[in-house]
N, C-alpha and C positions, 0 to 999 in steps of 0.2 A: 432506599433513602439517599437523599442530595447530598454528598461529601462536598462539593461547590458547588454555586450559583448565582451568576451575574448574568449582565447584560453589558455588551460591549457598545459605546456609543461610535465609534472608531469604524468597527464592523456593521454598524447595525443589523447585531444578532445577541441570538441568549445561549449561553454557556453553562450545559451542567457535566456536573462528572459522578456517574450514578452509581452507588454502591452494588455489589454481586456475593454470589458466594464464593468468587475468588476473587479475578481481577474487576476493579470497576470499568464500566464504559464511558464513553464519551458522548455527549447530544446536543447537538447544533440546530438550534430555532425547531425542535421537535422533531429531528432525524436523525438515528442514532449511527454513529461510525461505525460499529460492531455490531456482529450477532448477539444475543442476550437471550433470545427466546427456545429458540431446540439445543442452541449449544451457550456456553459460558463464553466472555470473551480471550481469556486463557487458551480455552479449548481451541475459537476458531483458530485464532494466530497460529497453535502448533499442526492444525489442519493444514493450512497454507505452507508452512514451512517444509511438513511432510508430503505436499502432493509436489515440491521440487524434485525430490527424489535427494541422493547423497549432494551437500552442496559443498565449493570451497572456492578458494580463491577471493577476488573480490566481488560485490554484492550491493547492487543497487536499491534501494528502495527509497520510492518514487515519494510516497506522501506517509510521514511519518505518522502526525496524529500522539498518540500515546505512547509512540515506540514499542511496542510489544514484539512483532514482527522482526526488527531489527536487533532487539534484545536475544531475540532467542536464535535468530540466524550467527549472530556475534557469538554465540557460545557452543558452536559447532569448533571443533576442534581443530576442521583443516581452512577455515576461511581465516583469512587473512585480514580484510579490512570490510566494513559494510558504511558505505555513505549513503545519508539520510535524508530526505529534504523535506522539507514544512516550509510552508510560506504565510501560515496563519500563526503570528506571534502569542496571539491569547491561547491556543493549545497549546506551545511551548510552555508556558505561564501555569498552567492546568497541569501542565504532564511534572514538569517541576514541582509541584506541593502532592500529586502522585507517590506511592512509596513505591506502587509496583513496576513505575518507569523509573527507577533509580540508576540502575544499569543505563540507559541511556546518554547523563552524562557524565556515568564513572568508569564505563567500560574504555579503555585506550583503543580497543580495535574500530570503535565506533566514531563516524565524524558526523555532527548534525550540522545542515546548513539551514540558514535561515534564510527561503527566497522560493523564489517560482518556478516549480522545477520543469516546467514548460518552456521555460528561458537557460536555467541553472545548466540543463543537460546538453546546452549547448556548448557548455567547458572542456567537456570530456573526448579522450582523446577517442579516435575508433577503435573499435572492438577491446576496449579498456575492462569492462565489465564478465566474468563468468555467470551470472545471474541477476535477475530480476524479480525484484517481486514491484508488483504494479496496482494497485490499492487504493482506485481514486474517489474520490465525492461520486455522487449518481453524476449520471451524463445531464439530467438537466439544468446542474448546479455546475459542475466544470465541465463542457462537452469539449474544448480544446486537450484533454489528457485522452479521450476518445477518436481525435482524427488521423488521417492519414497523414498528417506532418508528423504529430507524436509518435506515432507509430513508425515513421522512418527515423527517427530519432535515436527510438529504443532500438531498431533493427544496427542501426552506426555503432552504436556504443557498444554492443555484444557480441565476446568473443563467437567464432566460428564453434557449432556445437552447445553454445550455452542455452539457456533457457529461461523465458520467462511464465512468471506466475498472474496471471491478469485476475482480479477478484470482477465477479459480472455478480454478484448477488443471485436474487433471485426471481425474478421478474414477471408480472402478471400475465397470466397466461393469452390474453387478446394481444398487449403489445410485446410480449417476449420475444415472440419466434422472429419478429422483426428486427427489434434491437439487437440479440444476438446474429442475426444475421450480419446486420451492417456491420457490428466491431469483426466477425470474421471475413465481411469479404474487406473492410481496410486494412487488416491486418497482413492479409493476400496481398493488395498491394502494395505493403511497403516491404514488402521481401519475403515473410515469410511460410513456410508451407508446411511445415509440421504444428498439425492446431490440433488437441484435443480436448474433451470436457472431464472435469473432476466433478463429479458432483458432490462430494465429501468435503470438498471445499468451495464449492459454489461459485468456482473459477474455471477460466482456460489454461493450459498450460502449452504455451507455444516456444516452438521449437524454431534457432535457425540453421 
């Protein structure tokens, strides 16, 4: 059942926020943000969060969305701060009338920015960051969070030893083995070399 549903003339897109049997998800012009179908979106988020491994410190993540992700990394006990970024003001909007993104902006440890974090991450100081989690639209909707600039980006900003969490979904099997290729071999050359697959999370988890 539709908890919201609009259509943004600003965006020219449709906005629902679909009810679950925990958290609801998010669907953008008929493509959902989240898993829903083998797993809850609850569930994926603490996927992700567990294929980090122990986290702390501070904590990037890259495309907010619903905040889920950063909700639940913020309540790990030894992280310190988690900045957020969303560049699409109508998810903010969405995640706000949200109950189950409330932590987002009542947690202190958390900071949301509102901007492109294709551009935003170019604030940050190097190796400012202990971890990443990396969470972005498919590559044909945003393939700029996919390139080898991004990817030296994310390589600048993370500490020696940190690690990131890349969500790649799950990808049809004629064009998969390609698209996972290319994000590992850009990822190769923006620095780093420790790359492995979670498939419990349907991500990379790369090492620098």
């Amino acid at each position: 059942m539709d908890i919201i549903r609009f259509y943004s003339e600003k965006t020219g897109k449709y906005y629902r926020l679909v009810e679950t049997k925990t958290w609801p998800y998010l669907e953008i012009s008929g493509i959902r943000m989240h898993r829903a179908d083998d797993v809850d979106p609850k569930t994926d988020a603490m996927l992700k969060i567990r294929a980090l491994g122990r986290i702390y410190g501070s904590i990037l993540d890259c495309c907010t969305g619903l905040g889920y992700t950063a909700i639940l990394a913020a309540k790990r006990r030894n992280v310190r701060e988690v900045i957020t970024i969303e560049k699409d003001e109508n998810v903010i909007f969405i995640a706000r009338q949200n109950p189950f993104s409330k932590p987002l902006f009542e947690n202190s440890k958390i900071k949301l920015i509102i901007g492109d974090v294709f551009e935003e991450i170019g604030n940050f100081d190097d190796e400012y960051f202990n971890f990443i989690i990396h969470d972005p639209p498919r590559i044909n909707i945003a393939p700029e969070l996919y390139s080898v600039d991004f990817y030296r980006q994310l390589f600048r900003v993370l500490k020696g030893n940190g690690r990131v969490l890349h969500y790649v979904g799950r990808p049809g099997i004629r064009q998969g083995k390609r698209y996972l290729k290319g994000i590992i071999e850009r990822l190769r050359l923006a620095g780093f070399t420790k790359i492995r697959r979670v498939d419990y999370a349907l991500s990379l988890v790369v090492e620098k």
